[in-house]
C-alpha positions as CSV (number, residue, x, y, z in Angstrom):
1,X,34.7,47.7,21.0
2,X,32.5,45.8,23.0
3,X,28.6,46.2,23.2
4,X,27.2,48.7,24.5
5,X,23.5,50.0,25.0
6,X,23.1,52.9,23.3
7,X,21.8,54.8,26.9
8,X,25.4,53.6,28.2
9,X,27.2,55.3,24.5
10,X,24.9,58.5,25.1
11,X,26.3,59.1,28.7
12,X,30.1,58.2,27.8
13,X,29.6,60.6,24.9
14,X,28.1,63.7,27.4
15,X,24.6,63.6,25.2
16,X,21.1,63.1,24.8
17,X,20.0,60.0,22.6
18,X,16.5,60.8,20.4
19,X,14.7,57.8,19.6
20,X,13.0,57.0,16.3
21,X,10.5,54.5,16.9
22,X,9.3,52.8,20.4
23,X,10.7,53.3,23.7
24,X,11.1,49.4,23.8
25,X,13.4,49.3,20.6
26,X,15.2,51.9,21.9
27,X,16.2,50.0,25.1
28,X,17.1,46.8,23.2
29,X,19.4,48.8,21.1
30,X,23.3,48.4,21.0
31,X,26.4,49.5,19.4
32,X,29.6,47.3,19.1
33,X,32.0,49.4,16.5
34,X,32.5,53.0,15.9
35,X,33.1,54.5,12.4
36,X,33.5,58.5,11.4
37,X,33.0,56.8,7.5
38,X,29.5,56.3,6.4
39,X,30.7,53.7,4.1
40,X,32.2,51.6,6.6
41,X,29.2,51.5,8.7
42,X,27.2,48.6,9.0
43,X,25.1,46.8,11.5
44,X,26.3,47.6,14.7
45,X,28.1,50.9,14.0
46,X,27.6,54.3,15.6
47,X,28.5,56.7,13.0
48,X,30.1,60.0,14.2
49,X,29.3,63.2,12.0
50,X,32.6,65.1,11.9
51,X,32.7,68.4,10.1
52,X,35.9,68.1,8.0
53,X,37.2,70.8,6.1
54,X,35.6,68.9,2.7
55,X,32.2,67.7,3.7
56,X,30.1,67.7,6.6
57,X,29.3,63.9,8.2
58,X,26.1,64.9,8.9
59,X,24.5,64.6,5.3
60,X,26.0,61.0,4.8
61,X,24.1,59.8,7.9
62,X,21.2,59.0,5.3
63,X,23.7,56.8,3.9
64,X,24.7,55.6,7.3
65,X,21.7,54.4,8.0
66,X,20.9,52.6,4.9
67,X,24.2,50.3,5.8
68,X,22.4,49.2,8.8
69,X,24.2,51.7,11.5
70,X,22.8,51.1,14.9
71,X,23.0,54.9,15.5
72,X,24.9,58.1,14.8
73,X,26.4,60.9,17.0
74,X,25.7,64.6,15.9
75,X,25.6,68.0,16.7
76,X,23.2,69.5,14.1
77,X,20.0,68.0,14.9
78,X,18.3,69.8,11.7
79,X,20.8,68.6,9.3
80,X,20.8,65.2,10.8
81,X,17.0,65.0,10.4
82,X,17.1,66.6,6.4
83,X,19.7,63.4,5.8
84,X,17.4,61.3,7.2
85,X,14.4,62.3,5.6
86,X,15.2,61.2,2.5
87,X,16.3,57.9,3.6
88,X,14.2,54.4,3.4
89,X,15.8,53.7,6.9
90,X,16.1,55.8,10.2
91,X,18.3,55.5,12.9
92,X,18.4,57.2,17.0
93,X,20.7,60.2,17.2
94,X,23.1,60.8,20.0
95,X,23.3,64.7,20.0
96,X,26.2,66.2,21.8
97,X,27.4,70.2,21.7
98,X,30.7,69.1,19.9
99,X,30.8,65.7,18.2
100,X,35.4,65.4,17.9
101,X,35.4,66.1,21.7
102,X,32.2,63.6,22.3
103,X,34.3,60.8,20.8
104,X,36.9,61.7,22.8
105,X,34.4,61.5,25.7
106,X,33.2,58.2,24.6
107,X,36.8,56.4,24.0
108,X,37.9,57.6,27.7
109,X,35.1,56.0,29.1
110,X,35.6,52.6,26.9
111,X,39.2,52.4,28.3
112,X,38.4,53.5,31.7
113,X,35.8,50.5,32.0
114,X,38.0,48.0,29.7
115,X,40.8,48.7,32.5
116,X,38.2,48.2,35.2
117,X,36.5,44.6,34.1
118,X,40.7,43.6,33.2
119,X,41.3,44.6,37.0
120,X,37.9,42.6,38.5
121,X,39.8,39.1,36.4
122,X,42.9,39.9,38.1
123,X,44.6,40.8,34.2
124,X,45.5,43.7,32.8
125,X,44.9,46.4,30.3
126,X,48.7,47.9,29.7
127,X,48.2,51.2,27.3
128,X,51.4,52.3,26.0
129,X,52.0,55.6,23.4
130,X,55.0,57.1,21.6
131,X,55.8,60.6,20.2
132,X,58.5,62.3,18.9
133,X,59.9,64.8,16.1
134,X,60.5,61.6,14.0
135,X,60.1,58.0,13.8
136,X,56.7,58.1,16.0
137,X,55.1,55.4,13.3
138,X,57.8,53.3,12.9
139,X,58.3,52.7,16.1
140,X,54.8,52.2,16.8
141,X,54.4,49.5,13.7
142,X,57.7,47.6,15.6
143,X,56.0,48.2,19.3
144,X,53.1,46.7,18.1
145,X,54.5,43.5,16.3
146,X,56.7,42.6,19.7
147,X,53.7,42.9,21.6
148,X,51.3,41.1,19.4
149,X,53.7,38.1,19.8
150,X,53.3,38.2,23.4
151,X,49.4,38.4,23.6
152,X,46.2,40.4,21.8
153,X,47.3,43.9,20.8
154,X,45.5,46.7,19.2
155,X,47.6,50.0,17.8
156,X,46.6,52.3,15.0
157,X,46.7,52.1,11.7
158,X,49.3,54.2,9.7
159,X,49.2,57.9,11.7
160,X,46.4,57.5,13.5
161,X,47.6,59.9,15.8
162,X,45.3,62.6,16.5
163,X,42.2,64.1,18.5
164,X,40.3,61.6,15.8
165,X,42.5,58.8,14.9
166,X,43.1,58.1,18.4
167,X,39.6,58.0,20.2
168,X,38.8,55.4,17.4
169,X,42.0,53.4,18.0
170,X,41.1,53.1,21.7
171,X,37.5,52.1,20.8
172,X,38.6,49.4,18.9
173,X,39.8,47.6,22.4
174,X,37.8,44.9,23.5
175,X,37.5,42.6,26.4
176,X,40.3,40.3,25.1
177,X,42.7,43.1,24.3
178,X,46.1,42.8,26.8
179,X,48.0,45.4,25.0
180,X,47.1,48.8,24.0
181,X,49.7,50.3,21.7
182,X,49.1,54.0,20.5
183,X,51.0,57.2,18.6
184,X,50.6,60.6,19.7
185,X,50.9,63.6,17.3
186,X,50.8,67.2,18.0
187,X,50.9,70.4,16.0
188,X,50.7,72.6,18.8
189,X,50.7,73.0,22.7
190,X,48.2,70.9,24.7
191,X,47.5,68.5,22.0
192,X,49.4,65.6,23.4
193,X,47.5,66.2,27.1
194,X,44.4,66.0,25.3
195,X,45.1,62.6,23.9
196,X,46.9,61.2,27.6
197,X,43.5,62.3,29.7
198,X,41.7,60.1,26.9
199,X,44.2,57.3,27.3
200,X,46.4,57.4,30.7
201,X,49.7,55.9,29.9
202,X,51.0,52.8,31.8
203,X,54.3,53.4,29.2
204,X,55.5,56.8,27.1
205,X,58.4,56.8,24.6
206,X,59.9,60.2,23.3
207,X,62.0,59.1,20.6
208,X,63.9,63.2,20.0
209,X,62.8,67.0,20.0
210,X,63.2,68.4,16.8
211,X,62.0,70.7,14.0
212,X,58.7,69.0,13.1
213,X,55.3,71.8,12.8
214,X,57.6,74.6,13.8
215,X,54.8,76.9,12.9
216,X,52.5,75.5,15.7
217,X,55.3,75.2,18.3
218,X,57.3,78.8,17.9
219,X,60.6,77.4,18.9
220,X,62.9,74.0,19.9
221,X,61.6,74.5,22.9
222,X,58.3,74.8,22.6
223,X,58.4,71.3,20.5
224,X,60.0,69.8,23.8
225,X,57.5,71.3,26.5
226,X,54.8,69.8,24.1
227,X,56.3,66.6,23.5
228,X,56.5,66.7,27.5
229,X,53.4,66.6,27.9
230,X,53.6,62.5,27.3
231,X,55.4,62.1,30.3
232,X,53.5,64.2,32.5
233,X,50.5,62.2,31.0
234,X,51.5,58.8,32.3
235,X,49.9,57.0,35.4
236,X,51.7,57.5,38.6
237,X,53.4,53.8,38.3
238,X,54.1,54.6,35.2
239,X,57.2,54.6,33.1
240,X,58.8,57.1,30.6
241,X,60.9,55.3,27.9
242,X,63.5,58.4,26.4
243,X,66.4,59.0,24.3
244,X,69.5,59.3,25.8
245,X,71.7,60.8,22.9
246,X,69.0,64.0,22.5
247,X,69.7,66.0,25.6
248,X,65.8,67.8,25.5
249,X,64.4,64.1,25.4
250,X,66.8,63.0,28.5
251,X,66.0,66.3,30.9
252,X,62.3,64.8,30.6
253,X,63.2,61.9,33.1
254,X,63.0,65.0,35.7
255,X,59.0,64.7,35.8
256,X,58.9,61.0,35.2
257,X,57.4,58.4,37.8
258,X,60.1,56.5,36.5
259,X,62.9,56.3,33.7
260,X,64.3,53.8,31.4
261,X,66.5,55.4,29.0
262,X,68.1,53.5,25.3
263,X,70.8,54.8,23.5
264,X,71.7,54.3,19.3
265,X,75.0,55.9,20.1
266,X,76.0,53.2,22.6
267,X,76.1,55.8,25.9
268,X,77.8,53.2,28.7
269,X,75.3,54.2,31.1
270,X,72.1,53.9,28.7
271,X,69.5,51.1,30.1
272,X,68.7,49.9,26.7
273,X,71.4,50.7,24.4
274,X,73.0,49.3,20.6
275,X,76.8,49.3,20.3
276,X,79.0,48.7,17.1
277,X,76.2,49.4,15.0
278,X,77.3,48.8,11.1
279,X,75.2,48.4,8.1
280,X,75.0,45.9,5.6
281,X,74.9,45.8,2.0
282,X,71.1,46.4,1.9
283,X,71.5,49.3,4.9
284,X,70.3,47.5,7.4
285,X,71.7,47.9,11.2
286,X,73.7,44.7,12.5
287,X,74.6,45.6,16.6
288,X,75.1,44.9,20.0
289,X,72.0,45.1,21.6
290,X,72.3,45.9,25.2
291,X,68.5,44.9,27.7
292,X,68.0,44.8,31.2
293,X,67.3,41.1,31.8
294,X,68.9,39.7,28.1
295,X,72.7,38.7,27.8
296,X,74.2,40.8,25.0
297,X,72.9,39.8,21.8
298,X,73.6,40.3,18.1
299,X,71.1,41.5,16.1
300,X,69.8,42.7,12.4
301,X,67.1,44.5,11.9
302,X,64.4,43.7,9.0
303,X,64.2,47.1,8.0
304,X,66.6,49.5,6.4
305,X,68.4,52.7,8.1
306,X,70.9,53.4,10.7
307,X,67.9,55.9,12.1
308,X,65.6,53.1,12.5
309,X,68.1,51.7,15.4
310,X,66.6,54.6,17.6
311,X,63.5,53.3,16.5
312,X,64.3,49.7,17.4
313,X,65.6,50.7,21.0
314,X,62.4,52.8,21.6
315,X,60.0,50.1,20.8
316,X,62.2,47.3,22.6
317,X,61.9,49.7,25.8
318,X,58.2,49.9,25.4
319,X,57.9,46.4,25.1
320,X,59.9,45.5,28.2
321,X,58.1,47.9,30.3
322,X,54.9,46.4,29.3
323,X,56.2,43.1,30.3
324,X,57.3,41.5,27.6
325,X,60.0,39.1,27.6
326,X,63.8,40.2,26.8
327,X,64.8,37.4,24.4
328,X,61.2,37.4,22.9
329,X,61.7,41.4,22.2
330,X,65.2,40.7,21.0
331,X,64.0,37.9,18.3
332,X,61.0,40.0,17.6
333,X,63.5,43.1,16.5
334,X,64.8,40.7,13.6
335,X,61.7,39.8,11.9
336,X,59.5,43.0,12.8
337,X,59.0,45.1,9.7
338,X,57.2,48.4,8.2
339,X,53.8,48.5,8.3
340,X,52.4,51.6,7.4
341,X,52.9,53.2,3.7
342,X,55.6,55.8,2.7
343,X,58.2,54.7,5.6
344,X,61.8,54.0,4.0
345,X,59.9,51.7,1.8
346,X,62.5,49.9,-0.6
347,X,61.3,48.9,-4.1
348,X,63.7,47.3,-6.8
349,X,61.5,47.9,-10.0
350,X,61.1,48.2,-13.6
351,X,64.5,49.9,-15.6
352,X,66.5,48.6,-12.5
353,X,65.6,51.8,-10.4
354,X,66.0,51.5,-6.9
355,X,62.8,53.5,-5.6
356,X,63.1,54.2,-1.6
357,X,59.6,55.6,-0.6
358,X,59.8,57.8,2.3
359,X,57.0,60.5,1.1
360,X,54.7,60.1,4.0
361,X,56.0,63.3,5.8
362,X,58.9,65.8,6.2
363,X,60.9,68.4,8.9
364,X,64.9,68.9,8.3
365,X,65.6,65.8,10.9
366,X,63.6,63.0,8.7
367,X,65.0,65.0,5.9
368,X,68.5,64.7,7.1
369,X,68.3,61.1,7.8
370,X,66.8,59.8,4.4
371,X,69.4,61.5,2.5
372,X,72.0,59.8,4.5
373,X,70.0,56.5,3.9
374,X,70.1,57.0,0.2
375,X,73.7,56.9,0.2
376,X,73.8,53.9,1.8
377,X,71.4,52.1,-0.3
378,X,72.6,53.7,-3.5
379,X,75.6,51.8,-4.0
380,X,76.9,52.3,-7.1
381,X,73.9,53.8,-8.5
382,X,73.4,57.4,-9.6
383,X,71.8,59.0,-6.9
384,X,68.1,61.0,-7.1
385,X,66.4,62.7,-4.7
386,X,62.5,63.9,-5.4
387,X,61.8,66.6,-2.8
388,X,58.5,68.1,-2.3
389,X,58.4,71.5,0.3
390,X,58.4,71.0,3.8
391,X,55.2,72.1,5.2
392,X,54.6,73.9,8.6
393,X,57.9,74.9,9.3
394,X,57.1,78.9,10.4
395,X,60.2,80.9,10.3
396,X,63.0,78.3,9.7
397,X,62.0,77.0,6.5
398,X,63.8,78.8,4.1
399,X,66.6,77.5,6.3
400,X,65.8,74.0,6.4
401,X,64.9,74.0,2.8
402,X,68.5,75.9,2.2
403,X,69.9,72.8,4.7
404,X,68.2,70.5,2.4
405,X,69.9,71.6,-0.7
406,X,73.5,71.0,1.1
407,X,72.3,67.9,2.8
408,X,71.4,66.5,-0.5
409,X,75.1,67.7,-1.9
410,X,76.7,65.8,1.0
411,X,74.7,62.4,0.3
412,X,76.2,62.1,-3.5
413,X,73.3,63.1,-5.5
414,X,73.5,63.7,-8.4
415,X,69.9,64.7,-9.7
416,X,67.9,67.1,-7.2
417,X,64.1,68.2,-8.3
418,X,62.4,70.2,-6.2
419,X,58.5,70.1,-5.8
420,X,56.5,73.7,-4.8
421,X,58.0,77.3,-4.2
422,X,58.6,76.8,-1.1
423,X,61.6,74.4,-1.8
424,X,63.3,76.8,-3.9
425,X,66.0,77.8,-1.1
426,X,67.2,73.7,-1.6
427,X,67.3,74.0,-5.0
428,X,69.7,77.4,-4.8
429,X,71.3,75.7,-2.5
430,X,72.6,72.4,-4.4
431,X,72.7,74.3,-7.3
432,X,75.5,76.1,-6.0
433,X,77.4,73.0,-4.7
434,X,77.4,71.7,-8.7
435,X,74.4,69.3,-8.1
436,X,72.0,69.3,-11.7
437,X,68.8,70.5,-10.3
438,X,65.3,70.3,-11.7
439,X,62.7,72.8,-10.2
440,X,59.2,72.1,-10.8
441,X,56.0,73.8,-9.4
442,X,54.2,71.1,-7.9
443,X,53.1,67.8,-7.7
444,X,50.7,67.7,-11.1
445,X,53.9,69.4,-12.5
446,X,56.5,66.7,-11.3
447,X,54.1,63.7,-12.5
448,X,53.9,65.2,-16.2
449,X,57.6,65.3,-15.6
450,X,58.3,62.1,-14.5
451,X,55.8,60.5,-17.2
452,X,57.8,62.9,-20.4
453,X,59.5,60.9,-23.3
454,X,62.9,62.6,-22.2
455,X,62.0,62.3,-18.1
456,X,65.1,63.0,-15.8
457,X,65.2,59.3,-14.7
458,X,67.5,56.4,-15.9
459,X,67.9,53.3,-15.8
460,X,69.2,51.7,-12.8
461,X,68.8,54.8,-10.4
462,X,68.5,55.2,-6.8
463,X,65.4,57.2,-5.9
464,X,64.6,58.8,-2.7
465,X,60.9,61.1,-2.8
466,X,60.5,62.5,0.6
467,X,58.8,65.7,1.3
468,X,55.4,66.7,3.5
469,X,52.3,64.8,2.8
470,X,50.3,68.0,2.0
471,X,52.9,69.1,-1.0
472,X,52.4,65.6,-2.2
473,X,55.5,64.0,-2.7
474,X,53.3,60.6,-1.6
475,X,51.5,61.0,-4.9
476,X,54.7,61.2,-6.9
477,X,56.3,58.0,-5.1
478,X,52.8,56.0,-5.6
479,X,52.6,57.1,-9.5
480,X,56.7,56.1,-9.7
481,X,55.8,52.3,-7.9
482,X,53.0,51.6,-9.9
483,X,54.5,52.8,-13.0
484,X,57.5,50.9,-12.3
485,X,56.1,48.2,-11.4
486,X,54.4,47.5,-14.7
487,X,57.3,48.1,-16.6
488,X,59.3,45.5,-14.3
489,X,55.9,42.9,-15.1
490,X,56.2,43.4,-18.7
């Protein structure tokens, strides 16, 4: 962030700042960073109490205010004061009605000024954002490493995606900041037009409508009118950046300012588009890449996965509309890598397994393309595929569980276990297409598993874990690395 008076935080914010000692210190007072974690707070800080489903903020602020926080924004005076009270330090409140939507309130505001001192130097602040059924990280970890090359860029770190995660990645813009590179996640309708009217977009990729939080969204269609609302959320020179080869994705160009569309399937009449895409012995794309303003170029990219050519296209398109240069963005695509955890994360580790770490979430479409990512990494090696249940599917997941089962038969596995009830309907499933199957309750269950004397792996497997975070199938792929990975010290 940048300074700011704490009168000027208070009326971003919509609230009324209580002072705790003289008018005069109250005046002088500023904040520069904002922090929802007591114990990241520190001098400078505003701490926002959040009521989360574990613990309320409000009874760390004590603790808050002992690391030197400048302030802290609440909504239960009382409980702020109890914290307090038992403190050796004190600190002003901000008080605000609702204290998720104030930060939201507060980040707007940040940008909106950030934009307006950028305009007043004749620069620019250029905000771009990406969402999709899949991929949204990824592509935001490559978006942000071709536009960090180019100038200073800010973008969230791992999912920060939501009516949280995102006010605090805006609020972490400052004065130097050129490039503003976010993700937007949504679990239901209106979520994504919250997150636009905090951050207007000058760019907005769709990367494909799919099956992701079915439960929220009640159809396909209802996951595209949401994802929608990214477009609708752009500023009126903006640009919307979609997927050709999803025909949902494409219609949105209909209530775009402007369109540039990319392709992974090579579509002739694509703007940004990859054609005879092959992988290579480690499964990473080689292609054609096809840019407005670049000669065709060859190029690999520096992760694994045919899917992540999508990806690659999406970000490349961001990129370009944010100014970027075309040979820069096509140079940037063979060195850009993953960033956040649990994304198609390829270990070679103790025993000679082959441990490819895709746990951080799950819907049939991921599903579908880290199964046919195992087989190309496999190789030779016996194939083994750790599944926890897919979460927040509503009425298609026995399905897309079933799916999973046949999916996993069609990839070469050899060695399915299942993690939680609710991934039964794969294990029946691949079970019946002569796969050996291993059902276990849940994640406590699969670690004791895993860690058994007579444990289902071998030496020298491939090993894909992939499921939702909540049935955690992250825990199982952590416990497998570190494990692993002191064997392969040893």
């Amino acid at each position: 962030m940048i300074d700011r008076p704490l009168s000027e935080v208070a009326a971003l914010a919509g609230g009324e700042l209580l002072p705790v000692d003289t008018v005069t210190d109250l005046l002088a007072a500023t904040v520069s960073t904002v922090v929802t974690d007591s114990r990241k707070a520190g001098p400078g800080a505003l701490f926002v109490a959040l009521a989360g489903e574990r613990t309320d903020g409000h009874v760390h602020i004590g603790s808050a205010a002992a690391s030197g926080a400048g302030a802290a924004l609440v909504s239960d005076v009382d409980a702020a004061r109890a914290a307090l009270a038992d403190a050796a330090e004190s600190l002003p409140l901000i008080v605000v009605p609702d204290t998720v939507a104030a930060l939201g309130s507060l980040a707007r505001g940040h940008l909106a000024d950030l934009r307006r001192r950028a305009a007043q130097r004749a620069a620019a602040l250029t905000v771009v954002a990406v969402t999709g059924s899949v991929g949204k990280t990824t592509t935001k970890d490559l978006t942000r490493q071709l536009l960090a090359a180019q100038a200073p860029t800010v973008a969230p770190v791992a999912s920060f995606n939501n009516e949280i995660g995102l006010p605090l990645t805006v609020l972490e813009a400052d004065a130097s900041t050129r490039y503003l590179v976010l993700e937007m996640g949504a679990s239901g309708p209106g979520h994504i037009t919250y997150l636009t009217d905090i951050a207007p977009l000058d760019a907005a990729a769709v990367l494909m409508v799919g099956h992701a939080h079915m439960e929220g969204f009640g159809s396909v269609d209802g996951v595209a009118r949401a994802k929608a609302e990214i477009v609708d959320g752009l500023v009126p020179t903006g640009t919307a950046v979609l997927n050709l080869d999803d025909p949902r994705t494409a219609a949105m160009a209909n209530s775009a300012p402007q369109a540039l569309t990319f392709s992974a399937s090579g579509a002739p009449h694509a703007d940004i588009r990859a054609a005879a895409v092959e992988l290579d012995a480690d499964a990473h794309a080689v292609f054609d890449l096809h840019l407005p303003g670049l000669a065709e170029q060859r190029v690999r990219l520096a992760i694994p996965g045919a899917h992540n050519v999508a990806n690659a296209l999406a970000a490349a398109g961001l990129a370009l509309v944010a100014g970027a240069d075309p040979e820069r963005i096509a140079a940037g695509l063979e060195t850009a890598r993953l960033e956040s955890p649990h994304r198609m994360d390829v270990s070679r580790l103790g025993r000679e397994v082959l441990l490819i770490d895709d746990a951080y979430n799950a819907n049939i479409d991921s599903m579908a393309a880290a199964l046919k990512s195992l087989g190309a990494l496999a190789g030779n090696r016996r194939r083994v595929a750790i599944i926890s249940e897919m979460l927040e599917l509503g009425a298609s997941s026995r399905e897309d569980h079933a799916r999973t089962g046949e999916l996993a038969a069609a990839a070469g596995v050899s060695l399915l276990i299942t993690v939680g009830g609710g991934a039964a309907p794969a294990a029946a499933t691949a079970r019946a297409a002569g796969l050996k199957v291993l059902e276990l309750p849940d994640a406590d269950g699969a670690l004791a598993a895993l860690d058994a004397p007579d444990g289902p792996l071998r030496d020298g497997d491939a090993v894909l874990v992939k499921g939702s975070h909540g049935s955690g199938a992250w825990r199982l792929a952590d416990h497998l690395r570190d494990s692993l990975k002191e064997m392969h010290a040893q």
